[in-house]
C-alpha positions in Angstrom: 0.0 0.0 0.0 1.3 3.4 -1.1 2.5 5.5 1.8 2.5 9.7 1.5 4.4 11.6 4.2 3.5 15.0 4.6 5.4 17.2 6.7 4.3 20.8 8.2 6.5 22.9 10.2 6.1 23.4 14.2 5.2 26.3 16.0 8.1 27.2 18.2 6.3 29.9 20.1 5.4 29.1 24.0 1.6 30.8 24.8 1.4 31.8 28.4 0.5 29.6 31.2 -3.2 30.7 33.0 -4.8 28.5 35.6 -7.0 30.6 36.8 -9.9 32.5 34.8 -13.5 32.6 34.8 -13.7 34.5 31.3 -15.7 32.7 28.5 -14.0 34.5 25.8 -11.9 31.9 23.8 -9.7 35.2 22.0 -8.8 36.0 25.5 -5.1 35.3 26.2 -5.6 34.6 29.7 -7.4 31.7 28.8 -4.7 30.1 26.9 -2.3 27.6 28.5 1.2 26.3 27.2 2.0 24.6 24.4 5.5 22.5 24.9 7.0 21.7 21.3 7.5 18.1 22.8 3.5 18.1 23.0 3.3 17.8 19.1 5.0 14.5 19.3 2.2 12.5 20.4 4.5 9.1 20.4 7.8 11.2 20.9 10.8 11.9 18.7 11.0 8.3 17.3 7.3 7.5 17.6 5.3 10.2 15.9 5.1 10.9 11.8 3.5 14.1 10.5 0.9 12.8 7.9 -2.7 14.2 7.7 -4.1 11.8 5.4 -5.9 8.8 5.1 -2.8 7.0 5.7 -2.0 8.3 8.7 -2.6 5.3 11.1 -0.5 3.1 8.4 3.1 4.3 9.1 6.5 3.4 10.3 8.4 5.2 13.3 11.3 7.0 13.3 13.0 4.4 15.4 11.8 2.0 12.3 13.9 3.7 9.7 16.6 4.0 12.1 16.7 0.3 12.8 16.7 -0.2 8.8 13.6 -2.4 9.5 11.6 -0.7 6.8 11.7 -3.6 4.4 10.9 -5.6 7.4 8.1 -3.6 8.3 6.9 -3.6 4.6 6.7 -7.5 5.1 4.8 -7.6 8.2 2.3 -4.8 6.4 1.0 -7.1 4.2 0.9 -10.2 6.7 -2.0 -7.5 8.3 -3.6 -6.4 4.9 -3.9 -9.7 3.3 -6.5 -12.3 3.4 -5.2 -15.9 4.9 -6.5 -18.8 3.1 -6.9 -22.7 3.0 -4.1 -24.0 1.3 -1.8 -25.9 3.3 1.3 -24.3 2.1 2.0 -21.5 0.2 1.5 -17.8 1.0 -1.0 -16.9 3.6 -1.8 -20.6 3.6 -3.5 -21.8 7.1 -6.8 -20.6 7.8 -9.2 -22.5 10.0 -10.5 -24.8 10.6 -12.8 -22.5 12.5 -12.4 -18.3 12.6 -12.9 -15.3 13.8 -11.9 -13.2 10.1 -10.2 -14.5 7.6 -7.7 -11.0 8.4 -6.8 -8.6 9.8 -8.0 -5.2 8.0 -12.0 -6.3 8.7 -11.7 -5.4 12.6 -9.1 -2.6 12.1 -10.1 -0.5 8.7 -7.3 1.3 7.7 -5.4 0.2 10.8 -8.6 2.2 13.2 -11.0 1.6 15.5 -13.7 -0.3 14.4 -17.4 0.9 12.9 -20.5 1.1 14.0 -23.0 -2.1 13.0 -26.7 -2.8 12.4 -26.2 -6.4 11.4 -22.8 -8.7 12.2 -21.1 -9.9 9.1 -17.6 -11.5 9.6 -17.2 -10.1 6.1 -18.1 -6.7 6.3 -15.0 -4.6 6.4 -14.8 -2.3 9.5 -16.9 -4.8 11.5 -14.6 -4.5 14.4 -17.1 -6.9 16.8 -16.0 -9.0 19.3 -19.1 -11.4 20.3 -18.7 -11.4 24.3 -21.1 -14.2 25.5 -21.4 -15.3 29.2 -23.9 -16.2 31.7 -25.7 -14.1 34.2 -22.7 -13.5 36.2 -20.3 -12.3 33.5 -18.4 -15.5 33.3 -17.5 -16.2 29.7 -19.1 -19.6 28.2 -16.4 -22.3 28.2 -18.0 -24.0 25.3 -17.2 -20.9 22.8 -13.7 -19.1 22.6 -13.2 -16.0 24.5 -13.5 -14.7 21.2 -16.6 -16.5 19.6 -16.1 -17.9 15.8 -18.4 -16.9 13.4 -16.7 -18.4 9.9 -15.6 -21.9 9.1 -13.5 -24.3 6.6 -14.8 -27.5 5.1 -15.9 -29.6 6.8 -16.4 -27.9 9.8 -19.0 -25.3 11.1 -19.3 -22.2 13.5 -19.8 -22.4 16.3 -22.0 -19.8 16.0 -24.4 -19.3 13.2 -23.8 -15.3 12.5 -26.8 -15.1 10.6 -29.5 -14.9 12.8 -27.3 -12.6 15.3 -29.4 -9.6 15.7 -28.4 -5.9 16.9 -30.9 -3.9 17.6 -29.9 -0.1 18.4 -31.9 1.4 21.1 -32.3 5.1 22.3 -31.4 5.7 25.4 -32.4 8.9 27.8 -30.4 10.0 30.5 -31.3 11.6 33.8 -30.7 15.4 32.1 -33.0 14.5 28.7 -30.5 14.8 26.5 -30.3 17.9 27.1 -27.6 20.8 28.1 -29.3 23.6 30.4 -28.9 26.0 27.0 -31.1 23.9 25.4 -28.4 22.3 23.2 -29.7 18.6 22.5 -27.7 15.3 22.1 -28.7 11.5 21.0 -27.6 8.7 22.8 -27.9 4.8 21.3 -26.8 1.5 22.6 -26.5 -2.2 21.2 -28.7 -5.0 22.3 -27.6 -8.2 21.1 -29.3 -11.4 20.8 -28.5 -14.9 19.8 -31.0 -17.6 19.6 -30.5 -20.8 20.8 -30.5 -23.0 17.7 -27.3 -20.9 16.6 -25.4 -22.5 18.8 -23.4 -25.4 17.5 -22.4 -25.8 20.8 -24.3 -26.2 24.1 -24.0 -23.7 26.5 -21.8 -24.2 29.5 -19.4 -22.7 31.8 -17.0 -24.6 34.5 -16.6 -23.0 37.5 -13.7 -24.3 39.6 -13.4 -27.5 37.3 -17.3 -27.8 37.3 -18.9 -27.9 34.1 -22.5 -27.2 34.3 -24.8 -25.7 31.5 -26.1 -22.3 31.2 -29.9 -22.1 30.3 -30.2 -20.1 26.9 -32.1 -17.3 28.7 -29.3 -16.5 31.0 -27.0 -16.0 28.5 -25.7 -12.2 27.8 -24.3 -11.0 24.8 -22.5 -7.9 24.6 -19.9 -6.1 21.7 -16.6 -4.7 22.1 -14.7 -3.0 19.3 -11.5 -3.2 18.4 -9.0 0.0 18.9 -6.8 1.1 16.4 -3.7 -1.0 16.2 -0.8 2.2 15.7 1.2 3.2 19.3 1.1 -0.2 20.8 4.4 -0.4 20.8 5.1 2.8 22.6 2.5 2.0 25.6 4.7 -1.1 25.9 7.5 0.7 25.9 5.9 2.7 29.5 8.0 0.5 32.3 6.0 -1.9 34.9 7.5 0.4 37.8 5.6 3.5 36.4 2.6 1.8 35.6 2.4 0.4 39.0 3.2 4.2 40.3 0.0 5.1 38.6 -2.3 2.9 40.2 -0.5 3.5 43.8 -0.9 7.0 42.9 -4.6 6.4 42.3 -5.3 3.6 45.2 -4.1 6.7 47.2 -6.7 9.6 46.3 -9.3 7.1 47.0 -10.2 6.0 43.2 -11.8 3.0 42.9 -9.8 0.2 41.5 -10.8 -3.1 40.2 -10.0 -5.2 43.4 -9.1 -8.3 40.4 -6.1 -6.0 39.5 -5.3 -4.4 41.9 -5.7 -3.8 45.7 -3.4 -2.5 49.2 -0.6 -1.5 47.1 0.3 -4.9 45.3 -1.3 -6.8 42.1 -3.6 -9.0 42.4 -3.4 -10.3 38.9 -0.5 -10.0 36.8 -0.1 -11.7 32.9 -0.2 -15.3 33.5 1.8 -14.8 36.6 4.6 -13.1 35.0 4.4 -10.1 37.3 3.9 -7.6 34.1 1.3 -5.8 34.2 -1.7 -6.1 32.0 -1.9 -3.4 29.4 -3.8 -4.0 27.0 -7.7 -4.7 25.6 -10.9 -2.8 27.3 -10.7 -6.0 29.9 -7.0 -5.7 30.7 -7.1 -9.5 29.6 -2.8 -9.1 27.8 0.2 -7.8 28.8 3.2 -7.6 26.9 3.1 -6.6 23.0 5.2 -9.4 22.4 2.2 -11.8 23.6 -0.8 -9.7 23.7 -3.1 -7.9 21.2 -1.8 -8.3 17.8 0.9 -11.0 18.4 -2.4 -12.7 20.0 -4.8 -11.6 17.1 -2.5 -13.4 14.1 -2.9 -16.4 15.8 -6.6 -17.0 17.1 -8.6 -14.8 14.5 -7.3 -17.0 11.8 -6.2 -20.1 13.3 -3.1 -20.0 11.9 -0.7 -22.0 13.5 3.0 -21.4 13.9 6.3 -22.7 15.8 5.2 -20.9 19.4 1.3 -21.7 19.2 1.5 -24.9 17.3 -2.4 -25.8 18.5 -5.9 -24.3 17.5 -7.9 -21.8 19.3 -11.1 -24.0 19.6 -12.3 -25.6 22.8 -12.6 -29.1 23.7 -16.4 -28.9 23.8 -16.7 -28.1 20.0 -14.0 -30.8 18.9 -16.2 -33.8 20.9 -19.3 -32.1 19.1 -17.6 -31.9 15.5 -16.0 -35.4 16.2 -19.8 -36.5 16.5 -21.5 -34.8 14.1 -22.5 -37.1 11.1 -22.0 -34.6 7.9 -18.4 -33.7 9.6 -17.3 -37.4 9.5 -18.5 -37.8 6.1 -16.0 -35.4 4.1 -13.1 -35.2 6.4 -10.9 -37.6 5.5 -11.8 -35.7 2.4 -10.4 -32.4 3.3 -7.9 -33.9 5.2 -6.8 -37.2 4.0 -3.7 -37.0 6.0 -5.5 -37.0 9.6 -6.6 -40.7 8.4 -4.5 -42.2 11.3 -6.6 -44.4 13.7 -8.9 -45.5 10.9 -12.1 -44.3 13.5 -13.0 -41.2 12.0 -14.3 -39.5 15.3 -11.2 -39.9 17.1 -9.4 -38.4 14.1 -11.4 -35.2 14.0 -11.1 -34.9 17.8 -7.4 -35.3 17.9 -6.6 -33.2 15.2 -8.7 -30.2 16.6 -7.1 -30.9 19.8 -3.4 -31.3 18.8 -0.8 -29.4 20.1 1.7 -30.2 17.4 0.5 -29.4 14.2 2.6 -28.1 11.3 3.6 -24.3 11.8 1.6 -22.3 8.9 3.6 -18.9 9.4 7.3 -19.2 9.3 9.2 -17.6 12.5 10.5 -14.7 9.5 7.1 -14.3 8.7 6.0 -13.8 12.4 9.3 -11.7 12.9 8.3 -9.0 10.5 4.7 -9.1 11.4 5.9 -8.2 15.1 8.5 -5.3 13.3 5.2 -3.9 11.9 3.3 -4.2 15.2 5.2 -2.2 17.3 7.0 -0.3 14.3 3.4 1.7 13.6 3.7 5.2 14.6 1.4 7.7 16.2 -0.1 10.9 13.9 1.2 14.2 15.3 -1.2 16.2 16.9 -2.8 19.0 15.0 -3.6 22.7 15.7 -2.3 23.1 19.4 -1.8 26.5 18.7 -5.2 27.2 17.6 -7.3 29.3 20.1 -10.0 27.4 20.4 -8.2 23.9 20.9 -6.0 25.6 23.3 -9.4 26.6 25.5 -10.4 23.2 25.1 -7.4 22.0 26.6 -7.4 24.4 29.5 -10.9 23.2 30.3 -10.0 19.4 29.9 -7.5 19.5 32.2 -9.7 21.7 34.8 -12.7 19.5 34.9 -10.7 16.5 35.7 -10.4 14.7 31.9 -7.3 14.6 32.6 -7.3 12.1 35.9 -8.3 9.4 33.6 -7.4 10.5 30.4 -3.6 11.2 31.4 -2.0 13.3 29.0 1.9 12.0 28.8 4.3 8.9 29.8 7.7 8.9 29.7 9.1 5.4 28.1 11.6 3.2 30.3 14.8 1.6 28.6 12.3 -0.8 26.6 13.4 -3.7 27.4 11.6 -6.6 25.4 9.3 -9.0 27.2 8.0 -12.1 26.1 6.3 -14.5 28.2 5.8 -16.6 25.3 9.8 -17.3 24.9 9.5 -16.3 20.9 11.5 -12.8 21.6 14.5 -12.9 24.4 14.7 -9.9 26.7 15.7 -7.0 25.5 15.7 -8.2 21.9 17.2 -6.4 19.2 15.1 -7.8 16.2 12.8 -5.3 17.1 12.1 -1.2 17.3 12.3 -0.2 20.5 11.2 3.4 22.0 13.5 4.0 25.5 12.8 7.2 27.1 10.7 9.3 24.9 7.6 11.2 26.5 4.3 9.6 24.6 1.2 11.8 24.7 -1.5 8.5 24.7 -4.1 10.5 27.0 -5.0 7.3 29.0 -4.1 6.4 32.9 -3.7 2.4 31.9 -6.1 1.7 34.3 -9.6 0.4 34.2 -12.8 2.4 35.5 -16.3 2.1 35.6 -18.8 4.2 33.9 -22.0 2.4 34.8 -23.3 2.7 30.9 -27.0 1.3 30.0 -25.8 -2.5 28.8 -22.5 -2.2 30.1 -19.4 -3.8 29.3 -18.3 -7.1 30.5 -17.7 -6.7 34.4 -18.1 -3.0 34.2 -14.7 -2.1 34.1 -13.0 -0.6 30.8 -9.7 0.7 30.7 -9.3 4.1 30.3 -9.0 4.0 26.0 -6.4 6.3 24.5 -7.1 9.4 23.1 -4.4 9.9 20.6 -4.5 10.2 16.8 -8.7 9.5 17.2 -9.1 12.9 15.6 -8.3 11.2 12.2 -10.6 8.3 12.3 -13.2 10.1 10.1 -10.9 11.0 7.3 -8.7 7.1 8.1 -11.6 5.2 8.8 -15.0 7.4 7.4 -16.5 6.9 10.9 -15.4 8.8 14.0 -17.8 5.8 16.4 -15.7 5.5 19.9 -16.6 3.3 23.1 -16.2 -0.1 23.4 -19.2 -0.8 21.0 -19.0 2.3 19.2 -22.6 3.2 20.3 -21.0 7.0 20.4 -21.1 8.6 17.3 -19.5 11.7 18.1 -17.0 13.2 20.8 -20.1 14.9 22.4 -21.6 11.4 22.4 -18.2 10.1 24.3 -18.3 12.2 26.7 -22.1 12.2 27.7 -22.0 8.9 28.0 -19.7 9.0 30.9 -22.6 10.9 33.3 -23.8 8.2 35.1 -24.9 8.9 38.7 -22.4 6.3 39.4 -19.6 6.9 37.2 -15.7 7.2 38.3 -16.2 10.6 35.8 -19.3 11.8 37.0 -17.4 15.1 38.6 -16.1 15.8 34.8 -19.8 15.2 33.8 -21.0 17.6 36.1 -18.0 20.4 35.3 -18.5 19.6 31.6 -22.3 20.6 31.5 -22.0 23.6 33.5 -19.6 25.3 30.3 -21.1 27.0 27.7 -21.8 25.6 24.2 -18.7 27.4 23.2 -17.0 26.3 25.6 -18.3 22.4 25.4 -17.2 22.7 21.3 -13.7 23.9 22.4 -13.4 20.7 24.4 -14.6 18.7 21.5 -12.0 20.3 19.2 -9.1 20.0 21.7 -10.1 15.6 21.9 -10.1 15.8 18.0 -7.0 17.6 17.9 -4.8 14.9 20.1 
């Protein structure tokens, strides 16, 4: 894919600090508030690229041409862009036998968050939808994936049938009617998503302390999350575990409320997979480390794609002893797989190929390599118009009302040293672009909070999302949808929807609603500006 830089000169000019001023008047200098040079360089010096274009969410870092990766980086591009298929060998060869997306570029379109849906299609680019299924008590159903499949190969089927998954978009009211006290009006929507029970291949269970028991259909719950743009995940796992843990004992201090799963008296609770590295990464803090979270995760268990670290499928025991059983599946497998033909009982050959944990590697370790040289090697977009009066209110008022607690403007990286719990990458590894001591503007604490939304997430708590480079998703993406199941449409949307009686950001709310509808649109432009 053709990249376009485009570079624009910096405004070297400092604007004078004010903390204090009641005056509405944007033109006023006193209601300006400084603009560091460093502040443009939303992932730092060797994170950031200038570029205002529909490619901005596409390209490498300066620590990437400095590494002479970009031919690497290249590679791994189209290992993201490129649909994987059935073949057994060849290029892009693996896919199945069961899936999530057959790539990449359908959750992340154009490398962004994902879009808005009124129907789920696996197939429809910029469906970014994560089915979340569990029973009443938000435990995930261990007869599905964490990630539900949708899409299968011959002669296998989804677990799921996706065609008679419904979302049904609902208004919603809140306790001010929508409505600011100058009359200014706002819509807010959510998902409801439902799933009958004859699209199940599977039946519906959970275990519960080694306990398998079955979930009646009713109980089940079915929520969305979206997937976040993919650029900057390199820098946030660049941030050291020291500082991270700083934030949360900073935090635990002033009284905020912390998920007592993560976090609780000063020490972690949970860590990734007992590693003692902090989880950093998805809504649900479920991955730590780049190296074995999020995308390094993704090219695995969307496609099924096996190679020499995760030599096993991402399918669960319960759907190999039903597709072991089912008539129509043992009729045309030895078919599609004449090579699994190794008992001579046809059941026990679907079920142990399912269930194998040695199968042949389908992306080579070179492949893998530049895939993770892309992954962290994506840069961040500048930010944009700083010096403009009206973003530069907005800023002054984001930071007064409290945004800011959550939505934490800067990091400084540590020495980046490489971690991977997985063994693929060694500490500290030089195969890849690495980001030490650069201050990263993300806008986002790392920590989860809870904001108490109509049809909440999973558990309730969300970490706090980044704000940078989401200015661009309209022109990137042609949506600008944020939240976890885009059911915002619009920044004001956001932001509204965090007003809950209950919320960790009601204070903000409250702040927020009391400005005037300049001063709320100077707020808006500031968030679109990061």
């Amino acid at each position: 894919m053709k990249k376009i830089y485009i570079l624009y000169a910096l405004p070297l000019s400092l604007i004078l600090w004010s903390c204090n001023d009641d005056n509405n008047e944007i033109s006023d200098p006193a209601n300006t508030v400084e603009v560091a040079d460093e502040e443009w360089y939303s992932g730092g010096k060797l994170g950031t690229v200038f570029n205002t274009t529909s490619f901005a969410y596409e390209q490498p870092t300066p620590a990437i041409e400095n590494a002479g990766m970009a031919q690497a980086f290249k590679f791994g591009e189209y290992l993201f862009e490129k649909d994987f298929n059935e073949n057994t060998e060849g290029a892009f060869c693996g896919l199945g036998p069961v899936m999530v997306r057959r790539g990449c570029l359908y959750c992340h379109p154009n490398y962004g968050h994902g879009k808005r849906q009124t129907e789920y299609s696996a197939n429809t680019m910029g469906n970014g939808y994560l089915l979340v299924v569990t029973d009443e008590t938000d435990t995930y159903l261990s007869s599905l994936t964490g990630m539900p499949q949708t899409l299968a190969t011959q002669p296998f089927k989804a677990p799921i049938d996706e065609t008679q998954i419904k979302i049904q978009w609902l208004g919603y009211t809140d306790e001010w009617g929508n409505t600011f006290d100058d009359g200014e009006r706002y819509d807010l929507i959510y998902p409801e998503v439902t799933i009958p029970a004859e699209a199940y291949y599977v039946p519906l269970e959970v275990t519960k302390n080694g306990v398998v028991t079955t979930v009646p259909h009713e109980n089940v719950l079915v929520r969305l999350e979206s997937t976040i743009g993919v650029y900057g995940t390199g820098l946030l796992d660049a941030i050291s575990e020291d500082d991270i843990k700083a934030e949360y004992l900073k935090q635990e201090s002033y009284g905020v409320s912390l998920n007592p799963a993560i976090f609780a008296n000063g020490e972690w609770v949970k860590t990734y997979s007992n590693t003692g590295k902090a989880l950093r990464y998805t809504y649900g803090l479920s991955r730590g480390p780049l190296q074995d979270a999020a995308g390094a995760n993704a090219i695995w268990n969307i496609t099924n794609v096996t190679r020499s670290n995760r030599r096993y499928n991402y399918i669960t025991d319960t759907y190999a002893v039903v597709s072991s059983q089912d008539p129509e599946v043992q009729r045309d497998f030895y078919r599609y797989y004449p090579e699994r033909n190794i008992t001579g009982n046809v059941e026990t050959d679907i079920y142990n190929f399912l269930m194998a944990k040695d199968l042949p590697a389908e992306m080579s370790d070179d492949d893998y390599m530049n895939f993770m040289i892309w992954h962290r090697g994506l840069a961040v977009p500048a930010a944009r118009d700083l010096d403009n009066p009206v973003v530069n209110k907005g800023k002054k008022l984001f930071n007064e009302i409290g945004c800011a607690t959550c939505h934490k403007p800067s990091w400084t990286t540590g020495d980046d040293v490489v971690c991977d719990p997985s063994g693929f990458f060694k500490e500290g590894d030089d195969r890849l672009p690495r980001y030490p001591h650069q201050k990263i503007w993300p806008y986002t604490d790392m920590v989860q909070h809870r904001m108490f939304m109509e049809n909440d997430i999973r558990t309730g708590w969300c970490r706090t999302t980044p704000l940078w480079g989401r200015g661009l998703s309209e022109m990137v993406t042609g949506a600008s949808d944020r939240l976890h199941d885009c059911r915002a449409r619009t920044v004001m949307e956001a932001i509204m929807w965090h007003g809950n009686a209950r919320s960790d950001a009601r204070f903000s709310i409250d702040e927020f609603r009391k400005l005037s509808k300049e001063e709320r649109d100077a707020v808006v432009s500031f968030i679109e500006s990061i």
